[in-house]
Structures are given as C-alpha cells and as structure tokens.
mmCIF file of the N, C-alpha and C atoms, coordinates in Angstrom:
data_MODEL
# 
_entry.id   MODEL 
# 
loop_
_atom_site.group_PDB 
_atom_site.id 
_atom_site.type_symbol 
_atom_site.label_atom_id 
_atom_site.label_alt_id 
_atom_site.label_comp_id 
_atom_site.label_asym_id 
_atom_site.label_entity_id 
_atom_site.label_seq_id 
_atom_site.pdbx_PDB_ins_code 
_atom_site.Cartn_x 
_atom_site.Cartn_y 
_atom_site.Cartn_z 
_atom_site.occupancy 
_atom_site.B_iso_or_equiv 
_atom_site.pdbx_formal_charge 
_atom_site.auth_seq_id 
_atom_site.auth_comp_id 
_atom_site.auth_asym_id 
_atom_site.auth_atom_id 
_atom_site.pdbx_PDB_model_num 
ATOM 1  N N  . UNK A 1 1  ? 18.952  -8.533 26.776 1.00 0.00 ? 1  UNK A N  1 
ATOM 2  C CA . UNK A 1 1  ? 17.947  -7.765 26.012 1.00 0.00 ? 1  UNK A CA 1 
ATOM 3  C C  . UNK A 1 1  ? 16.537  -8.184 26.430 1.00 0.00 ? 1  UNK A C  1 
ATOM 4  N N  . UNK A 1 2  ? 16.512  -8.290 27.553 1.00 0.00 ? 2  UNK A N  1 
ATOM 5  C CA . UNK A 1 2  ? 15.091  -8.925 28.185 1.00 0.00 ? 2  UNK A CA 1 
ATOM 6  C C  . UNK A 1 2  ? 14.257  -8.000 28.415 1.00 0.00 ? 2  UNK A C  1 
ATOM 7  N N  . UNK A 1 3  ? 14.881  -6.426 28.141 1.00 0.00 ? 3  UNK A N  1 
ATOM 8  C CA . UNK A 1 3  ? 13.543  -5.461 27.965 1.00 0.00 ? 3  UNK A CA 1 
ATOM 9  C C  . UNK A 1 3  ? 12.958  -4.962 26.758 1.00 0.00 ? 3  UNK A C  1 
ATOM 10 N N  . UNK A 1 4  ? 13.432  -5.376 25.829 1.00 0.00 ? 4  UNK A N  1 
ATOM 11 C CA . UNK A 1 4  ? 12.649  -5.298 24.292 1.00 0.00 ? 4  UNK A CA 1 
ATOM 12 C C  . UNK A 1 4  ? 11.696  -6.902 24.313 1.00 0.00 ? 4  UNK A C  1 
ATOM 13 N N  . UNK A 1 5  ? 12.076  -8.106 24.484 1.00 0.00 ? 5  UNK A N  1 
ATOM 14 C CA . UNK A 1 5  ? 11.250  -8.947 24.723 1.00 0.00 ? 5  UNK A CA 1 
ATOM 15 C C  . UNK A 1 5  ? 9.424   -8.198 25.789 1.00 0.00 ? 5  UNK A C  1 
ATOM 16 N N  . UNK A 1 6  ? 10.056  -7.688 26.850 1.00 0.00 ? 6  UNK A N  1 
ATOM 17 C CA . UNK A 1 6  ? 8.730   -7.514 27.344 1.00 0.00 ? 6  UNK A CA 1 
ATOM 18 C C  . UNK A 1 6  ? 8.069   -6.146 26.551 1.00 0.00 ? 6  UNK A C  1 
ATOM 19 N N  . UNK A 1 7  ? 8.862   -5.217 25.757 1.00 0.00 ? 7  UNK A N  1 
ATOM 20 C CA . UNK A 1 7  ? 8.308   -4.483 25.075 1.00 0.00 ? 7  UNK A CA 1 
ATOM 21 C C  . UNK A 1 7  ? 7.439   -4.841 23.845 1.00 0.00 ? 7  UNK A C  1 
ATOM 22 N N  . UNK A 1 8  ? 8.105   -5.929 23.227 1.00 0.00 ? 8  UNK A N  1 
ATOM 23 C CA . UNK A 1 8  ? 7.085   -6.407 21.946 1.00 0.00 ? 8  UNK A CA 1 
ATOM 24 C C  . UNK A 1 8  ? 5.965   -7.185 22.791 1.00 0.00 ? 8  UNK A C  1 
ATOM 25 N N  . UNK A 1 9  ? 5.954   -8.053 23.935 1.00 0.00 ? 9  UNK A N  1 
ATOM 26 C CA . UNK A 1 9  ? 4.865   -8.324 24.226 1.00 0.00 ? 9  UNK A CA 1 
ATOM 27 C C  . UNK A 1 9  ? 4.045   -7.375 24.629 1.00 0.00 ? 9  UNK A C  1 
ATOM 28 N N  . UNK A 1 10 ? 4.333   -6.528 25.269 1.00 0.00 ? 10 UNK A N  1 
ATOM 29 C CA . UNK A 1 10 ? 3.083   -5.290 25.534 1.00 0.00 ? 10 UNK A CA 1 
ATOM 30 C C  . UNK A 1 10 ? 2.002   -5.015 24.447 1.00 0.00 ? 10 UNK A C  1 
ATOM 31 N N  . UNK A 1 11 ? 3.667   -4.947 23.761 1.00 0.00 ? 11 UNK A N  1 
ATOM 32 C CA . UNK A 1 11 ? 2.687   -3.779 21.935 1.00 0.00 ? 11 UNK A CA 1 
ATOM 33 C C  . UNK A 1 11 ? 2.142   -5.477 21.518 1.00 0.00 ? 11 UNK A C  1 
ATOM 34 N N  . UNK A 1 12 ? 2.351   -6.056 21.567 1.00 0.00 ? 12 UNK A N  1 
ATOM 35 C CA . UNK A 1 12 ? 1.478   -7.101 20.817 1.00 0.00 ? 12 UNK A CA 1 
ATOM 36 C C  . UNK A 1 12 ? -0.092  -7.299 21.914 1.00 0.00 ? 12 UNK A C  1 
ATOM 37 N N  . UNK A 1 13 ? 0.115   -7.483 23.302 1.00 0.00 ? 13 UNK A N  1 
ATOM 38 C CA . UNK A 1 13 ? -1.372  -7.728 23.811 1.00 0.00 ? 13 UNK A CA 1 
ATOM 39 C C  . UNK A 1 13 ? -2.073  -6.396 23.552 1.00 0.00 ? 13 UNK A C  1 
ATOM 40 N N  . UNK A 1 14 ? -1.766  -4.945 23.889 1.00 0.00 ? 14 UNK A N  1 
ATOM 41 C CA . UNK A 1 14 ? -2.027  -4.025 23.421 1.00 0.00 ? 14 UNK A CA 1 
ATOM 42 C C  . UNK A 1 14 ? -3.005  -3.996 21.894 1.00 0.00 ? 14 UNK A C  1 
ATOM 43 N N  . UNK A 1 15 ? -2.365  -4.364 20.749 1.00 0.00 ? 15 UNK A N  1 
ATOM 44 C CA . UNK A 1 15 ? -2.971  -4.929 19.593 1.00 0.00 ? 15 UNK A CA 1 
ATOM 45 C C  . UNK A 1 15 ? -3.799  -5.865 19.388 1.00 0.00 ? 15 UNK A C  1 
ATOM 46 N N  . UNK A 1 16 ? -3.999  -6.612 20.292 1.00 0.00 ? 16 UNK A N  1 
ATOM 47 C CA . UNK A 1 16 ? -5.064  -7.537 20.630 1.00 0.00 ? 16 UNK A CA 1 
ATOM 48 C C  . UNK A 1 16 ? -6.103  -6.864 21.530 1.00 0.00 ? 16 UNK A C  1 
ATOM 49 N N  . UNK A 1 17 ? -5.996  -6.302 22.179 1.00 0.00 ? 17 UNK A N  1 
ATOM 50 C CA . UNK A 1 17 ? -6.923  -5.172 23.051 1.00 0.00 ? 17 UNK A CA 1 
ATOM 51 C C  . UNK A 1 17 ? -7.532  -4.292 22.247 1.00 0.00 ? 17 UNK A C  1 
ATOM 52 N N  . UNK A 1 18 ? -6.612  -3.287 21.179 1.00 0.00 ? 18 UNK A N  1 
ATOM 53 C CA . UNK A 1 18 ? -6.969  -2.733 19.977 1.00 0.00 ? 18 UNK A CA 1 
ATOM 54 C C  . UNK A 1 18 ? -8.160  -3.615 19.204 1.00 0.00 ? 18 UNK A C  1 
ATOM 55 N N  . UNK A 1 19 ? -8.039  -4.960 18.641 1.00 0.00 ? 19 UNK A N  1 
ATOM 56 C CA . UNK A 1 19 ? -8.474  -5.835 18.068 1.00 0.00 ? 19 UNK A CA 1 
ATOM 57 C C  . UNK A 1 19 ? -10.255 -6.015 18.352 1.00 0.00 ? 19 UNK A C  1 
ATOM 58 N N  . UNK A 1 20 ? -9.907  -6.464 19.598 1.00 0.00 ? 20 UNK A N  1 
ATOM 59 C CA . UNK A 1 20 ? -11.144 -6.729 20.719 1.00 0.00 ? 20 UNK A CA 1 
ATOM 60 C C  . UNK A 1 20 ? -11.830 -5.362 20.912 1.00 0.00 ? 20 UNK A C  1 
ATOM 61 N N  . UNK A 1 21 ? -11.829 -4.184 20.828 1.00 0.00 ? 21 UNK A N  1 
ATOM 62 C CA . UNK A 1 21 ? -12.218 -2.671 21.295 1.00 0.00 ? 21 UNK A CA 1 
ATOM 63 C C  . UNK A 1 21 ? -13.359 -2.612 20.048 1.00 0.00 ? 21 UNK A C  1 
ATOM 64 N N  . UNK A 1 22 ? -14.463 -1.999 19.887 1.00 0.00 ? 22 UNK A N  1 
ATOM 65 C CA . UNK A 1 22 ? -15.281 -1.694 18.884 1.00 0.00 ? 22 UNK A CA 1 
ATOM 66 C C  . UNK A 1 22 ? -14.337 -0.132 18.676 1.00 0.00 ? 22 UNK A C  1 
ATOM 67 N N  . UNK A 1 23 ? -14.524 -0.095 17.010 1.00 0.00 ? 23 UNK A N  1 
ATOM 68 C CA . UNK A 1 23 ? -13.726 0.629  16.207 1.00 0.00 ? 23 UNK A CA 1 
ATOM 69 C C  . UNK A 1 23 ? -14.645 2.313  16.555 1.00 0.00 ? 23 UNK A C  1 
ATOM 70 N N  . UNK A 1 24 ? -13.993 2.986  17.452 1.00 0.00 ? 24 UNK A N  1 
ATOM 71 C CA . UNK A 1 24 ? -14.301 4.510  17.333 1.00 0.00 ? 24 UNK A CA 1 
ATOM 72 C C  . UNK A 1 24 ? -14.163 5.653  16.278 1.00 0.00 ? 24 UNK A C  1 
ATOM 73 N N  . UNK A 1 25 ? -14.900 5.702  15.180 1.00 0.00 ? 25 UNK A N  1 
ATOM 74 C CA . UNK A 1 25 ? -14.954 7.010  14.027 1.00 0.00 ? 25 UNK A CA 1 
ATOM 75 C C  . UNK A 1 25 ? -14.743 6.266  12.906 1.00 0.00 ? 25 UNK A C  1 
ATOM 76 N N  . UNK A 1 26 ? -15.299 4.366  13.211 1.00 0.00 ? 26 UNK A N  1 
ATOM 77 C CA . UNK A 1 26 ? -14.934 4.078  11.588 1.00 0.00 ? 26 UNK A CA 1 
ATOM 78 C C  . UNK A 1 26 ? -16.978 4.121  11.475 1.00 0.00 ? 26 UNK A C  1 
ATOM 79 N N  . UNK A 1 27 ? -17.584 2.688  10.896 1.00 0.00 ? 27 UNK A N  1 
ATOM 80 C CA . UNK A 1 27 ? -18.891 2.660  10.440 1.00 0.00 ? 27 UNK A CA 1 
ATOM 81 C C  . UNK A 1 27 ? -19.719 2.508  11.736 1.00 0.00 ? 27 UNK A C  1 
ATOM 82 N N  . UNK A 1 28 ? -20.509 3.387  12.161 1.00 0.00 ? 28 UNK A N  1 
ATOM 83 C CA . UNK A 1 28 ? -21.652 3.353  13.765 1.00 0.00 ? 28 UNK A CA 1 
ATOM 84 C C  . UNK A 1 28 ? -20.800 4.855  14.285 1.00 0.00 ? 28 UNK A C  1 
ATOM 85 N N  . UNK A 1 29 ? -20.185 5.342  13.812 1.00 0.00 ? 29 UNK A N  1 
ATOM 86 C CA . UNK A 1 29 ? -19.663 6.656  14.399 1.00 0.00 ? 29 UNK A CA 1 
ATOM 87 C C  . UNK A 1 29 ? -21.346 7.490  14.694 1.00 0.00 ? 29 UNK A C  1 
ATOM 88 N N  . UNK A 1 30 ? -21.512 7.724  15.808 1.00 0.00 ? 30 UNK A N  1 
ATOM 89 C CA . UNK A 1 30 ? -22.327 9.445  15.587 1.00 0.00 ? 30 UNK A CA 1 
ATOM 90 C C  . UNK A 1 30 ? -22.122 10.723 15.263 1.00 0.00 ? 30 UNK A C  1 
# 
C-alpha cells in the first residue's frame, strides 16, 4: 500500500502550500 502513503503525503505538503499561499476572496479581496 505504498501508493496511498505517497498520496497522503502529497495532500498533506499540498496543505501546507495552501497554508503558506495568501488567502484569495477572503479579507484584501478586490
């Protein structure tokens, strides 16, 4: 099952990338 292991790591650095990204259409939206 060594391809769900590299799947949760994706979605987890992914979510950290998310994390790190300034938030598009929340508060500073134009």
């Amino acid at each position: 099952m060594a391809e769900v292991g590299v799947r949760v790591a994706f979605v987890e650095d992914l979510a950290v990338e998310l994390e790190r990204a300034p938030r598009v259409g929340e508060a500073g939206s134009p």
